[in-house]
C-alpha positions as CSV (number, residue, x, y, z in Angstrom):
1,X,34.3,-43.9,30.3
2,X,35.1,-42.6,26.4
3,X,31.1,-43.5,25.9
4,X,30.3,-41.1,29.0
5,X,32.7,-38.6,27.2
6,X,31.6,-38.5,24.0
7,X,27.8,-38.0,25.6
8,X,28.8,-35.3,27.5
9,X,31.0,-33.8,24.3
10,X,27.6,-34.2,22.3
11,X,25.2,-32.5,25.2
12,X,27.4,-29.8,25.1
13,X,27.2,-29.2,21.7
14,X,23.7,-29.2,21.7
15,X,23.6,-26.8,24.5
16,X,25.9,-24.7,22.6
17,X,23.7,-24.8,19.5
18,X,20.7,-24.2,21.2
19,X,21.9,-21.0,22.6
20,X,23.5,-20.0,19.3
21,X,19.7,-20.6,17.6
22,X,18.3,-18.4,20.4
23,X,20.6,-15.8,20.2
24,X,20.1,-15.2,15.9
25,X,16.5,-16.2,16.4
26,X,16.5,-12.6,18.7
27,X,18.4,-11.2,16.0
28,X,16.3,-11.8,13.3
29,X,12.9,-11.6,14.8
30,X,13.4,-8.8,17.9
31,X,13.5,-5.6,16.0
32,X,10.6,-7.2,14.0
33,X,8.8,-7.9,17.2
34,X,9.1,-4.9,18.6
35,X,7.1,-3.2,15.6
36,X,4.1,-6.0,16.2
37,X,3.7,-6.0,19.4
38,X,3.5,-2.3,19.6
39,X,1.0,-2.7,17.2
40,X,-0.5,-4.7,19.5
41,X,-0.2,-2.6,22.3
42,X,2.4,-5.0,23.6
43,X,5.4,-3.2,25.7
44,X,7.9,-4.9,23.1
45,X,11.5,-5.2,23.7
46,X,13.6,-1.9,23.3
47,X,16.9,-3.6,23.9
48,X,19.1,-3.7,20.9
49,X,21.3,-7.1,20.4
50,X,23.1,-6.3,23.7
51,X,23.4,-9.8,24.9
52,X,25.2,-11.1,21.6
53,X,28.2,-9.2,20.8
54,X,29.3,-9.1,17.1
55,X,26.0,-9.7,15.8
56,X,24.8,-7.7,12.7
57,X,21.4,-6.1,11.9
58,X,19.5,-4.4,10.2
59,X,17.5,-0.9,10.7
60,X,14.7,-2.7,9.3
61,X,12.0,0.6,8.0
62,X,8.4,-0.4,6.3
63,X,9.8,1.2,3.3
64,X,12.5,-1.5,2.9
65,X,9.8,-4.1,1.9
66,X,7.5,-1.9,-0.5
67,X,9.0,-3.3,-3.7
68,X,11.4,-6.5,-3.0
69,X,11.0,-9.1,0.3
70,X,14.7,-9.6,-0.4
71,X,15.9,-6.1,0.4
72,X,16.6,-6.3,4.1
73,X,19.3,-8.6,5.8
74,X,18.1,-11.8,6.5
75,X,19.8,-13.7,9.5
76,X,21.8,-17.1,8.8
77,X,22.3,-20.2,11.2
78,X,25.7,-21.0,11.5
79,X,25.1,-24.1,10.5
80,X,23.6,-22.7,7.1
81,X,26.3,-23.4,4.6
82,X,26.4,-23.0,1.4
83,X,26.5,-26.1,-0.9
84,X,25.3,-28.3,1.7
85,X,21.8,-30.2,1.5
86,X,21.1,-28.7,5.5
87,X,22.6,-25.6,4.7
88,X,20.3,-24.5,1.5
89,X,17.1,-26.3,4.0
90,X,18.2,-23.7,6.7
91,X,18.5,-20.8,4.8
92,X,15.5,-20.8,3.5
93,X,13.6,-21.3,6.4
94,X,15.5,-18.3,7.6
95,X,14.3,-16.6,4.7
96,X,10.7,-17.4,5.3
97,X,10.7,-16.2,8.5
98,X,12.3,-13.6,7.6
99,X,8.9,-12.9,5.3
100,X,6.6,-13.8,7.6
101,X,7.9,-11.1,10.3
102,X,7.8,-8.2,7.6
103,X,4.5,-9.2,6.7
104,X,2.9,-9.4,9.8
105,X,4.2,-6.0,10.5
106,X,2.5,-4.7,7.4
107,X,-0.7,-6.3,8.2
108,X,-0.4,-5.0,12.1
109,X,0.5,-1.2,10.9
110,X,-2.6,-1.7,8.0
111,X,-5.5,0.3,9.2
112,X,-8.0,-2.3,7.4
113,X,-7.1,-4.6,9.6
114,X,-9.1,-5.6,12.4
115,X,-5.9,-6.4,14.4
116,X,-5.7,-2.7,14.7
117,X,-8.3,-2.3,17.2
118,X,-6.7,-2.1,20.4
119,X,-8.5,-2.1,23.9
120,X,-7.8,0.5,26.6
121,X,-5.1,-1.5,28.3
122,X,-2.9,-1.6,25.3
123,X,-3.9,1.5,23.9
124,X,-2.0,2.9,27.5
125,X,1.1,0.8,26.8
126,X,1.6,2.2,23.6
127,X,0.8,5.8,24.8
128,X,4.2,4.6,27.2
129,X,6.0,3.4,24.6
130,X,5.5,6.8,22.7
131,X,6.4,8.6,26.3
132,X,9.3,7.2,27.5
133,X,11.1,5.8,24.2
134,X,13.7,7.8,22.4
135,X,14.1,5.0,19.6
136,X,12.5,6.6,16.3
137,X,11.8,3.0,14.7
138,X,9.6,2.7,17.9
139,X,8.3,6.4,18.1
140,X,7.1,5.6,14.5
141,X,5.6,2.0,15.0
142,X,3.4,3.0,18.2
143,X,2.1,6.0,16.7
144,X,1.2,4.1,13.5
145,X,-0.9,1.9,15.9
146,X,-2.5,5.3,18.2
147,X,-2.9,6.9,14.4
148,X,-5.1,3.7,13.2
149,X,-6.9,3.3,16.5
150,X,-7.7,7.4,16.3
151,X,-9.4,6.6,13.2
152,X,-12.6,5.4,15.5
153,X,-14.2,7.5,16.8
154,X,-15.1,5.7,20.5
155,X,-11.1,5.2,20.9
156,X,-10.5,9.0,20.6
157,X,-12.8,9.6,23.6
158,X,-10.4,6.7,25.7
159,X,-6.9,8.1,24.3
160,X,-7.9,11.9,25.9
161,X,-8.8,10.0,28.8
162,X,-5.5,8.1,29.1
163,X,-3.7,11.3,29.2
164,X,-2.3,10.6,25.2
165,X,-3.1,14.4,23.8
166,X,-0.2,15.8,25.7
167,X,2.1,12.5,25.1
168,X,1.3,13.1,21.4
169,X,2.0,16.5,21.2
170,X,5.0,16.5,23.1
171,X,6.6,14.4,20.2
172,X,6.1,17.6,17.7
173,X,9.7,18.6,19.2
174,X,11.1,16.2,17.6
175,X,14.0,16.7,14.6
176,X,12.9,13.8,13.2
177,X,10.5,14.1,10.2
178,X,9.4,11.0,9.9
179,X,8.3,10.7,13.4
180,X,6.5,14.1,13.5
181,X,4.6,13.3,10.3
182,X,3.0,10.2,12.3
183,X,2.3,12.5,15.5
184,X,0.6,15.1,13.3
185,X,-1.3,12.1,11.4
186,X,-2.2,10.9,15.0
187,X,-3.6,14.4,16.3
188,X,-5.5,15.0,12.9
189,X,-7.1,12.5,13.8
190,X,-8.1,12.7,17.3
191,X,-8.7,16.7,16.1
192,X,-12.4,15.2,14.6
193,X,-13.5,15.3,18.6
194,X,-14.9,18.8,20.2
195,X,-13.3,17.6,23.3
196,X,-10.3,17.2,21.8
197,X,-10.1,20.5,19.7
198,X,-10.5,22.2,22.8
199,X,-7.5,20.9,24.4
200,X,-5.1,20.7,21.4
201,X,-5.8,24.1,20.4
202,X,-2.8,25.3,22.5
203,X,-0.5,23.6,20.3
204,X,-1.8,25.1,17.2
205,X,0.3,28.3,17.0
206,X,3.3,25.4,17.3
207,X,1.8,23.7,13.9
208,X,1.2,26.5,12.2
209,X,4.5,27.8,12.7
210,X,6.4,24.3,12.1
211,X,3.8,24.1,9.2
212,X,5.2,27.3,7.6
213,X,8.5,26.9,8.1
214,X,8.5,22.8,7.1
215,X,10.3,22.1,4.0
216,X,8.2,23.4,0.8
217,X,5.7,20.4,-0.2
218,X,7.1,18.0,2.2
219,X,4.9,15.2,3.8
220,X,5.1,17.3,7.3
221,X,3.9,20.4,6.2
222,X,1.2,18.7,4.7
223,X,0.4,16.8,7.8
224,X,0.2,19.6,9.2
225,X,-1.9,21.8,6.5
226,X,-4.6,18.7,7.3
227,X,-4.5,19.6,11.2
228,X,-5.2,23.0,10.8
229,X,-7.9,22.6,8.2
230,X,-9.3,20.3,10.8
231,X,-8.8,22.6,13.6
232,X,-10.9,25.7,11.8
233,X,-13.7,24.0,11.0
234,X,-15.5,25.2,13.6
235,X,-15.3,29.1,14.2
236,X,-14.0,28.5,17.4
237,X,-10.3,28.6,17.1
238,X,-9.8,30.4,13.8
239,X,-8.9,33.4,15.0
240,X,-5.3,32.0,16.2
241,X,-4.6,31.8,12.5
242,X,-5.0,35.8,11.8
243,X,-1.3,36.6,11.9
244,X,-0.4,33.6,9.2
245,X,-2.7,33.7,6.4
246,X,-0.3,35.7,4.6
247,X,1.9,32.8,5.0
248,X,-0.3,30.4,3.8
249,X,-1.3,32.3,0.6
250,X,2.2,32.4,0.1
251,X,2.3,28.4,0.4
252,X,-0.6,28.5,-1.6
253,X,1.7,30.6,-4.8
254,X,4.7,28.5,-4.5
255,X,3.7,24.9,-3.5
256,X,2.6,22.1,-5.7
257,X,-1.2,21.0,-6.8
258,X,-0.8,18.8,-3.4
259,X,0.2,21.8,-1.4
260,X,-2.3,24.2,-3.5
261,X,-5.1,22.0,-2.9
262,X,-4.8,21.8,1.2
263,X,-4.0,25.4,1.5
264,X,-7.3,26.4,-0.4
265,X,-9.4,23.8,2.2
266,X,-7.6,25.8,5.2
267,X,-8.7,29.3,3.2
268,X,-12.5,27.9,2.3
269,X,-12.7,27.8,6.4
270,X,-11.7,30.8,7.0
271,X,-13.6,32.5,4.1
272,X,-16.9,31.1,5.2
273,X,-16.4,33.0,8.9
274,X,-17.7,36.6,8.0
275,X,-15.6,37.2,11.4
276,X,-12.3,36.2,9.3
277,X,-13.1,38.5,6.6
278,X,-11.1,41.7,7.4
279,X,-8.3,39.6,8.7
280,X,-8.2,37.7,5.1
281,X,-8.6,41.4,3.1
282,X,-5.4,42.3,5.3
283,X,-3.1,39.7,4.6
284,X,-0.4,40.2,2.2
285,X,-0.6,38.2,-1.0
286,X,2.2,37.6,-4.0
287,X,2.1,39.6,-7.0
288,X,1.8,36.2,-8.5
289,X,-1.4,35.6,-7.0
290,X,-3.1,37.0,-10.0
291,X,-1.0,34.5,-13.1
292,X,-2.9,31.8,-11.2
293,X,-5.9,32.5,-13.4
294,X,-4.4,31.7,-16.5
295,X,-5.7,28.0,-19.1
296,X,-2.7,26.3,-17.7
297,X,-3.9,26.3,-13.9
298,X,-5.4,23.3,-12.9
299,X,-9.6,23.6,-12.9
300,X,-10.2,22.4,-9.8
301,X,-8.1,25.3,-8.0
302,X,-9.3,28.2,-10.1
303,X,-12.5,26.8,-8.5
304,X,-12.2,26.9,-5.2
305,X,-9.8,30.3,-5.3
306,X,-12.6,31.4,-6.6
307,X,-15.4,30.4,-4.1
308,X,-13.1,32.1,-1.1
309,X,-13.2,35.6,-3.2
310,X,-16.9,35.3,-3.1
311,X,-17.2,34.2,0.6
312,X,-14.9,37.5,0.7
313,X,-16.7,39.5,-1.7
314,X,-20.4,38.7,0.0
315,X,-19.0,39.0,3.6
316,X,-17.3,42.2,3.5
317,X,-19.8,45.2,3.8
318,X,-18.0,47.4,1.2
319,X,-20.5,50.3,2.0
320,X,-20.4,50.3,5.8
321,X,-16.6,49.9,5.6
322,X,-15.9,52.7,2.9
323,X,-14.3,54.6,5.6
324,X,-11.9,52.4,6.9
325,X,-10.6,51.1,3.5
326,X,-7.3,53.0,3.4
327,X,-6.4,51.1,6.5
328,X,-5.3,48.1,4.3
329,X,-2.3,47.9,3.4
330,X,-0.5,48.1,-0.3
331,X,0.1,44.4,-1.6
332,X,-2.8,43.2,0.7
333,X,-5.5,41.1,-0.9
334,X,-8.3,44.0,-0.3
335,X,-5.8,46.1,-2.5
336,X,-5.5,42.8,-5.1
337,X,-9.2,43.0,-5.4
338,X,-9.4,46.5,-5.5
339,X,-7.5,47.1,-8.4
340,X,-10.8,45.4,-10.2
341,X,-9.5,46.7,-13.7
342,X,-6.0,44.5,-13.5
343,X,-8.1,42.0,-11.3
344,X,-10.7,41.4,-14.3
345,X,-7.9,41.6,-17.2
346,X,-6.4,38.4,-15.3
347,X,-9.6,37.1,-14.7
348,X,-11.4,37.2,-18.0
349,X,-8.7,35.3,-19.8
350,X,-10.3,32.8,-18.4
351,X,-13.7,32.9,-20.7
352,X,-11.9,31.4,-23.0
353,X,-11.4,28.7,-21.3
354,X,-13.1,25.3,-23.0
355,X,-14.5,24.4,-18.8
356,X,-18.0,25.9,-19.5
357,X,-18.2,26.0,-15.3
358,X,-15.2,27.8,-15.1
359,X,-16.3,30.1,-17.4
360,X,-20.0,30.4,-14.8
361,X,-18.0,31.1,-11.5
362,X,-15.9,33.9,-13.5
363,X,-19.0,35.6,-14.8
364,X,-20.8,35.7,-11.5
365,X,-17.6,36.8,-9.4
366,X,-16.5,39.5,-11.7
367,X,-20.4,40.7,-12.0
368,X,-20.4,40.1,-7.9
369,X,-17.1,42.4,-7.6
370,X,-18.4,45.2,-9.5
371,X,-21.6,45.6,-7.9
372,X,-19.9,45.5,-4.5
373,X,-17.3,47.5,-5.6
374,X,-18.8,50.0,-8.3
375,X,-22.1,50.6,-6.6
376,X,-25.0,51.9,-9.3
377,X,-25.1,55.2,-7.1
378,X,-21.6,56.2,-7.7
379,X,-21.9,55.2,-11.8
C-alpha cells in the first residue's frame, strides 16, 4: 500500500510538471509564434497568457534583438535554480530557445528569404489577421509578411484579388505609427501595378494629407512621400496633388537630405507633365527657397531642383501666356522665377562652386530663363 502511494505521489508530480513545462513553454514561445506563423501565413494564436495566471512576459518588438540576444525576458523552468548542476543545464536551454525563436522571426520577416513567398491560401489568412486584429505586435508582423510578398510582382495581382487593397488601407486610420508605416510600405508596393493605382487612388488625398501633417522627417511621412512619388508616375492621377504642392515645397525647405531628396522625386513627376506646369508656377514657395543654392547645399539636390525649373522653364509657354501672368499670385514660384535678377544673384554663387557639373546645369538654366523670359524682341 505505501508503494502504491508513493507511485501515485510521483505520477502526480509528473503530471504536475508536465503541465507547468506546457504552460512556460506557451509563455516563452507563443508571442514568438505568433510573429512566425503570420509570416507564414499561419492564423497564429492571438490569445495572450490567459490560461496561466501570474505569468510574466515580454512585449517582445524586432528592435529588442538588433544589438544584444540578451535584451528580452527569457522564460525560466521552475525547476531552473541557480547553483544547481540541472538548474544552470535548464536555463540555458531556455536561453537557446529563447534564440532560436527571435531568430527565426528575423529570418521569416527577412525579405531575402525564400520563406517569404507565401501561396494564395496563406496570403488570405494574413490579409484576416490584418482585418480582424486590433493587436499592433500582430498588425505589424502580418503586414511585414503582405509588404515582402508585395515585393513580387505575380503576388500583387493575387492580393487585389483577395480583396487586400481595401483591408490595407483601412489600417491608415490607425494612431499607431509603427503600424501605418508597414501599411504604407505594403501599398507602395502593391502601387507598382496599373490595376492597383487605379483602385488606390481614392486613398491618395488621405496620404497626402497624413503625409503633410506626419511629424517632420519621421519614417511615416517618408513612407508616404514614396507612395505618392509612386502614385504620379503615370500622368494619370497627378492632378489630385494640385492643391498640396505648396506643401510639399515647404517639406522640401525644412526637412532633412532624407526628406529633401523624396520630395524632389515627387516634384521631378510632376515637372515632367507639361499639364502640371501652371499648377507648380502657382504654388506658394518659402522665401528660403532661394538660400538653397548656396556651396553648402548638398550637390545632388541643387541638381535635381534644378532639372524641375527647367521641366518648368521649357513647359511653360511664356509668350502665349503673357497675358495671364498677373494671375499668379505674390510669393508663388512663377513670381520666385520672375524676379530673374534676385533669382540669378542666388544662383550664380554657385559658379564658384569646385562641381564643374553644377556649374553646367546653372549656366544652361540661367541662359534658358532669360531667353524665355527676356525674349530678343523686347531687348
Amino acid at each position: 500500500m505505501g508503494y502504491a502511494r508513493k507511485v501515485g505521489w510521483v505520477t502526480a508530480g509528473l503530471v504536475i510538471g508536465a503541465g507547468a513545462c506546457y504552460c512556460i513553454y506557451r509563455l516563452t514561445r507563443g508571442r514568438k509564434q505568433n510573429k512566425e506563423k503570420m509570416a507564414e501565413g499561419g492564423s497564429g494564436d492571438v490569445d495572450d497568457v490567459g490560461d496561466c495566471p501570474g505569468a510574466r512576459y515580454n512585449d517582445w518588438s524586432d528592435d529588442d534583438d538588433d544589438n544584444s540576444e540578451n535584451k528580452g525576458i527569457v522564460w525560466y523552468p521552475p525547476w531552473a535554480r541557480i547553483g544547481t548542476e540541472a538548474g544552470t543545464r535548464a536555463r540555458a536551454r531556455a536561453r537557446a530557445r529563447a534564440t532560436r525563436a527571435r531568430r527565426a522571426v528575423q529570418k521569416r520577416a527577412s525579405p531575402n528569404s525564400d520563406d517569404t513567398i507565401l501561396s494564395p491560401q496563406e496570403l488570405q489568412k494574413v490579409l484576416c489577421l490584418v482585418e480582424m486584429s486590433e493587436k499592433p505586435y500582430i498588425l505589424e508582423a502580418a503586414l511585414i509578411a503582405l509588404g515582402n510578398n508585395a515585393a513580387y510582382a505575380f503576388n500583387r495581382d493575387i492580393i487585389r484579388d483577395l480583396g487586400g487593397l481595401p483591408i490595407v488601407a483601412k489600417i491608415l486610420n490607425t494612431r499607431d505609427p509603427i503600424v501605418k508605416e508597414k501599411a504604407l510600405i505594403v501599398l507602395n508596393n502593391l502601387s507598382v501595378n496599373a490595376e492597383n493605382q487605379r483602385r488606390l487612388k481614392i486613398y491618395m488625398n488621405q496620404v497626402c494629407d497624413d503625409t503633410i501633417t506626419s511629424r517632420l522627417n519621421s519614417s511615416v511621412q517618408l513612407a508616404g512621400l514614396r507612395l505618392l512619388t509612386n502614385m504620379t508616375v503615370t500622368n494619370e492621377y497627378q492632378h489630385m496633388l494640385a492643391n498640396s504642392i505648396s506643401d510639399f515645397f515647404r517639406l522640401f525647405s525644412a526637412g532633412n537630405e532624407e526628406t529633401k531628396f523624396q520630395v524632389l522625386k515627387l516634384l521631378l513627376n510632376l515637372a515632367e507633365n507639361p499639364a502640371m506646369t501652371r499648377e507648380l508656377l502657382r504654388a506658394q514657395v518659402p522665401s528660403s527657397l532661394g538660400s538653397l543654392f548656396n556651396k553648402k547645399e548638398n550637390k545632388e539636390v541643387v541638381l535635381k531642383l534644378l532639372v524641375i525649373f527647367e521641366n518648368i522653364n521649357d513647359n511653360f509657354k511664356w509668350e502665349e501666356n503673357e497675358s495671364t501672368q498677373n494671375q499668379f499670385s505674390e510669393g508663388s514660384l512663377f513670381s520666385f522665377l520672375k524676379e530673374f535678377q534676385v533669382c540669378a544673384d542666388k544662383i550664380l554663387g554657385l559658379e564658384s562652386h569646385h562641381d564643374i557639373l553644377v556649374k553646367v546645369k546653372v549656366g544652361k538654366f540661367v541662359a534658358k530663363l532669360a531667353e524665355n523670359m527676356f525674349p530678343k524682341s523686347q531687348e
